[in-house]
Backbone as CSV, one residue per row, in Angstrom:
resi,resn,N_x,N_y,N_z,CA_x,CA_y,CA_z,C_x,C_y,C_z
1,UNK,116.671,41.118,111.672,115.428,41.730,112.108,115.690,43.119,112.673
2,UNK,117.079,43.069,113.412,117.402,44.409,113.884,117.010,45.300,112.944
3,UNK,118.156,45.120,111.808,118.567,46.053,111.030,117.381,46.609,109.799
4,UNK,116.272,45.487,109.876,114.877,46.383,109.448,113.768,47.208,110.264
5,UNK,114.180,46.988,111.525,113.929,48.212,112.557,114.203,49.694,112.811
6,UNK,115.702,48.951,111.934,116.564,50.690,112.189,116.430,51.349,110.844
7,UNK,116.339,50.524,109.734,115.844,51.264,108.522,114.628,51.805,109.113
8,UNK,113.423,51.131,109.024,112.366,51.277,109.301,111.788,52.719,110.009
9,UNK,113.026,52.954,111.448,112.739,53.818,111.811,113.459,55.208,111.400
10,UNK,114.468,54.725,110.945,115.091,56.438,109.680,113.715,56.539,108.377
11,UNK,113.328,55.450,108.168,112.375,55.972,107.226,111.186,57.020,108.158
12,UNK,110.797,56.177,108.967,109.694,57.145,109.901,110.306,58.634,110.283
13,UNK,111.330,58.700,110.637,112.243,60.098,110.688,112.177,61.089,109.893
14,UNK,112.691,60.265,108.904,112.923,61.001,107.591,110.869,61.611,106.826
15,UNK,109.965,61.118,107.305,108.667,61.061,106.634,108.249,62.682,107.945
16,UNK,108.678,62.127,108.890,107.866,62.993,110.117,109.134,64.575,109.560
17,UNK,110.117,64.658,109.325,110.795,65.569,108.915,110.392,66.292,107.811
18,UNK,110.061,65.396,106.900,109.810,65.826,105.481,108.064,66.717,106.120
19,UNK,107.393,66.472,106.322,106.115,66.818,106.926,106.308,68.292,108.000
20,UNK,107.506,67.968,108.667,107.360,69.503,109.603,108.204,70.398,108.580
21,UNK,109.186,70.488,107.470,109.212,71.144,106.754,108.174,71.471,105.672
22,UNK,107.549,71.014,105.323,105.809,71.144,104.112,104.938,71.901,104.973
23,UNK,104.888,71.828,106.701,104.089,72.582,107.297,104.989,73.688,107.218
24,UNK,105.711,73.860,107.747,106.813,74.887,107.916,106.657,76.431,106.834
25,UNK,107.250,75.545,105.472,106.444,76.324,104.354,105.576,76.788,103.973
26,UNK,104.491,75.847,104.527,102.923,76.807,104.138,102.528,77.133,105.114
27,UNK,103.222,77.176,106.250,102.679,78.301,106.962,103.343,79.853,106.667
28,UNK,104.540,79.512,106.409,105.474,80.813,105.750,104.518,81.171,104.651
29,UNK,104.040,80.657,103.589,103.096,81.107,102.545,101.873,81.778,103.028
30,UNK,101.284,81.051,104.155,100.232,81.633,104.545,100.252,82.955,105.145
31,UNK,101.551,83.205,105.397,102.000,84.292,106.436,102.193,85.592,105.732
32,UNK,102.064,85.385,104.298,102.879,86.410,103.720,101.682,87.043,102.422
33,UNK,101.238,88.193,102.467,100.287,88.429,101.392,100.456,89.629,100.645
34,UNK,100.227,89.913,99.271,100.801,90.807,98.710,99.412,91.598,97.623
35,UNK,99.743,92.648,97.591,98.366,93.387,96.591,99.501,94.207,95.451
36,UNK,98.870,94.164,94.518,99.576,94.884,93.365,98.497,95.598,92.692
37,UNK,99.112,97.169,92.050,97.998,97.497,91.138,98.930,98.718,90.280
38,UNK,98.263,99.980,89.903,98.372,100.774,89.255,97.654,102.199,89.638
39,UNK,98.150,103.352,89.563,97.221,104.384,89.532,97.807,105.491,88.744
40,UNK,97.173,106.728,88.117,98.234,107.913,87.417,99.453,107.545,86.922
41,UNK,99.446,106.332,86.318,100.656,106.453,85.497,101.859,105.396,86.444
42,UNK,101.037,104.856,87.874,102.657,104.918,88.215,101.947,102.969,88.980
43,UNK,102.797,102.148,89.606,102.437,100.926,89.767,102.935,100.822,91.158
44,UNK,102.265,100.295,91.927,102.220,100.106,93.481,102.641,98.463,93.649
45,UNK,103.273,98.441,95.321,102.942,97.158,95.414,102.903,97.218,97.135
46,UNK,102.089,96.584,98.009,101.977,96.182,99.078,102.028,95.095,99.685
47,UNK,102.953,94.806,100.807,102.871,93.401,101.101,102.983,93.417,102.494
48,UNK,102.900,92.244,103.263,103.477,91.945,105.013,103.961,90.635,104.743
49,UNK,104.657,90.416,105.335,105.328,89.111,105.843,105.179,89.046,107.496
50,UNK,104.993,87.304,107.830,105.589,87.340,108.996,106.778,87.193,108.666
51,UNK,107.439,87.665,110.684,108.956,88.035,110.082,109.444,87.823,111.765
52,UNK,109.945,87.549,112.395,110.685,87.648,113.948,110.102,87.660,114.558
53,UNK,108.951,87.611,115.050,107.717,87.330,115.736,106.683,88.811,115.475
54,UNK,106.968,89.198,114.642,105.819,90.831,114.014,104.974,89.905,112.563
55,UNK,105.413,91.476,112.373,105.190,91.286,110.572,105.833,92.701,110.086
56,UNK,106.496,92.417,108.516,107.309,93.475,107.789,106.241,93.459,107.098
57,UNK,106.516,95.018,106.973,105.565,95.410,106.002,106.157,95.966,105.142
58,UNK,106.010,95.861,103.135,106.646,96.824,102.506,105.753,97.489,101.333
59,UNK,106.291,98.546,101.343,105.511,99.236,100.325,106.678,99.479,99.041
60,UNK,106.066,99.524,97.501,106.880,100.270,96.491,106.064,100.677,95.821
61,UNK,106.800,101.951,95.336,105.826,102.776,94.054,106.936,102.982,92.424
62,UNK,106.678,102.440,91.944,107.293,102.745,90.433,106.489,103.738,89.730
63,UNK,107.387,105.145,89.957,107.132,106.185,88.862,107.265,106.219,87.122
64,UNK,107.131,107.758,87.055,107.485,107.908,85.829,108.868,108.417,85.953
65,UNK,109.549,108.467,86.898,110.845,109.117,86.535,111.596,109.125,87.890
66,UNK,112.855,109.662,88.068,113.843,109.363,88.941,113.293,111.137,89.432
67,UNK,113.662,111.370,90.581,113.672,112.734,91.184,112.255,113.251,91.721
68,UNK,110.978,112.416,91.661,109.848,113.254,91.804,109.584,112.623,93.334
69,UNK,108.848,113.937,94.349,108.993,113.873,95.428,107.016,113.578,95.880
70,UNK,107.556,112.480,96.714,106.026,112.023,97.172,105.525,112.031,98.460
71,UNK,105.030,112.074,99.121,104.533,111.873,100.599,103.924,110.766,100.577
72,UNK,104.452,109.887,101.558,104.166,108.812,101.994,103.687,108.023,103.570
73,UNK,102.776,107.425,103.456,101.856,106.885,104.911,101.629,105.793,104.488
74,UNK,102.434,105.144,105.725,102.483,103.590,105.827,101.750,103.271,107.142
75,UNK,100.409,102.782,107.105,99.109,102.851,108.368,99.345,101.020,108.447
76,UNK,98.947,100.698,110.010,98.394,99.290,110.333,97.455,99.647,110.832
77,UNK,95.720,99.497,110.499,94.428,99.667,111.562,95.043,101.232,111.316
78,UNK,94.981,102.089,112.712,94.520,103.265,112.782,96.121,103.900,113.048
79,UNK,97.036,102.749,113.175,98.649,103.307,113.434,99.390,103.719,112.355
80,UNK,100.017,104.976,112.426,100.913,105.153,111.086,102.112,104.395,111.803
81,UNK,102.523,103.679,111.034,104.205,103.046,111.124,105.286,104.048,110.532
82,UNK,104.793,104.619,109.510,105.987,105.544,108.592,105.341,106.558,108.032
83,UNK,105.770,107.663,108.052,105.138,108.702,107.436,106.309,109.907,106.741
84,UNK,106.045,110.388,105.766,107.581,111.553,105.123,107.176,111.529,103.945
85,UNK,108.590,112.067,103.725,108.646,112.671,101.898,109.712,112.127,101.853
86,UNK,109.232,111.288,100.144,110.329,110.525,99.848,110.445,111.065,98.676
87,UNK,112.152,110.500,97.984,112.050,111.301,96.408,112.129,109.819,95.397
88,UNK,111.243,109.401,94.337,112.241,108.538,93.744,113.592,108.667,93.165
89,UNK,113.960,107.085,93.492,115.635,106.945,92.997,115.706,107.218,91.474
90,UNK,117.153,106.836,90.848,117.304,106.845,89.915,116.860,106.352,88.869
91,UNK,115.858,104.706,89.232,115.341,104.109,88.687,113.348,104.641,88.923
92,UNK,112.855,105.247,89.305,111.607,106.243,89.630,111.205,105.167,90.619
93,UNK,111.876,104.884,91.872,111.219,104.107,92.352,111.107,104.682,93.692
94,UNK,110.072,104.176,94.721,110.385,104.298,96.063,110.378,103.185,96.716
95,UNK,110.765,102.992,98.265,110.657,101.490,98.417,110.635,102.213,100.092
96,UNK,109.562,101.147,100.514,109.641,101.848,102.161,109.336,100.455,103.219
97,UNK,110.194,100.094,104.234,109.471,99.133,104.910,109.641,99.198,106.172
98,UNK,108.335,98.712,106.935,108.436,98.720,108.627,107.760,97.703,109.125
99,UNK,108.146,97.681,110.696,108.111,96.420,111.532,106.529,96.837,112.661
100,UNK,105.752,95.846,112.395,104.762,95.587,113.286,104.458,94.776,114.043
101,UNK,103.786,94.657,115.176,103.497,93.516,116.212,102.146,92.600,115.187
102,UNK,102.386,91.845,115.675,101.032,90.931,115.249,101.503,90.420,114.533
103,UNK,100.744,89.268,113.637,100.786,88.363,112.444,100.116,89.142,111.327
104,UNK,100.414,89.190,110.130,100.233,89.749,108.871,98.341,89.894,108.265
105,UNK,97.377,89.001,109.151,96.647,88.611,108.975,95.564,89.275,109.816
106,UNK,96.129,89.538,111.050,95.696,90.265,112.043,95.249,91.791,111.993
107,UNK,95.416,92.606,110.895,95.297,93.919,110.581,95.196,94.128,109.287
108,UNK,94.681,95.509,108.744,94.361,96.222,107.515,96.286,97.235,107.327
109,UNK,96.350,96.899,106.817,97.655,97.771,106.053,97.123,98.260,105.074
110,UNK,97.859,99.804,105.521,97.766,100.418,103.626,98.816,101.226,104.001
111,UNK,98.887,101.756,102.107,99.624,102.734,102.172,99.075,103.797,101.192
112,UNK,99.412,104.909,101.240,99.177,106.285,100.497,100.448,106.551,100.154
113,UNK,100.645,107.300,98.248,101.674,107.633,98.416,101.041,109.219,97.629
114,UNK,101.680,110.373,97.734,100.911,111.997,97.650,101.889,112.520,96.482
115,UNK,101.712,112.322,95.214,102.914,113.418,94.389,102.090,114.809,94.727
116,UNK,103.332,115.694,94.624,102.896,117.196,94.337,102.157,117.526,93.520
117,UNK,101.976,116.782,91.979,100.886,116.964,91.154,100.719,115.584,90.834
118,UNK,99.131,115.113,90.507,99.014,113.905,90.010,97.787,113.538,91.185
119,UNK,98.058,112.299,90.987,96.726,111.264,91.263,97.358,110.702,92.480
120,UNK,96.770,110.364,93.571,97.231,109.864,94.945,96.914,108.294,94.716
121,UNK,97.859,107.519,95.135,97.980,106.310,95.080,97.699,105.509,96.169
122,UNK,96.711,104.577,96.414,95.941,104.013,97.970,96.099,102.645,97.830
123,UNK,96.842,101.956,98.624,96.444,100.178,98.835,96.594,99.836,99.721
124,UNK,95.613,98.986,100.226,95.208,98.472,101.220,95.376,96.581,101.120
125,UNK,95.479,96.220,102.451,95.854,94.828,101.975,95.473,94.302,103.440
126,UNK,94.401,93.318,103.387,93.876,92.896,104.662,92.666,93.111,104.881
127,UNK,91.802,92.714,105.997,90.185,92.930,105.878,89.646,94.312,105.985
């Protein structure tokens, strides 16, 4: 009788475990949201994660080419987090990321990215 007690209760263990990892995960899923698009030729992507008790935020822009120089603004609500001139890499890419207070859910993120000639690139991600 013992010894179907002690199964019994590794099974209950093992069920209440399995359950705080499934929450665990979708709350990590819930935590994390991403926007993708396109503008002038070139393809964006925006995202936040929670992350250490903030949220990361990242931005990328895929150009047409390696070397072209962009200005870039990385905003939460009314805060710039990052702001400069970046050049793409070798592969035409840029990639930019920063750390915010709050949960991912809690604020409007965007980003702008400015070529010297061309079409300005805007995404926003959040209410």
């Amino acid at each position: 009788m013992q010894k179907k007690a002690v199964i019994g209760g590794v099974a209950a263990a093992a069920v209440v475990v399995g359950l705080g990892t499934w929450w665990a995960v979708d709350r990590s899923v819930e935590a994390q949201t991403t926007e993708r698009g396109t503008c002038g030729g070139a393809t964006w992507e925006l995202s936040a994660e929670a992350e250490d008790g903030g949220t990361e935020v990242s931005a990328e822009l895929q150009s047409s080419g390696p070397g072209e120089v962009w200005q870039v603004e990385l905003v939460r609500d009314d805060t710039a987090l990052l702001t400069g001139e970046r050049t793409t890499d070798e592969d035409g890419e840029i990639d930019v990321d920063a750390f915010s207070n709050g949960n991912p859910g809690d604020a409007t993120y965007s980003v702008t990215f400015t070529p010297a000639d061309g079409e300005t690139c805007t995404a926003t991600l959040g209410s």
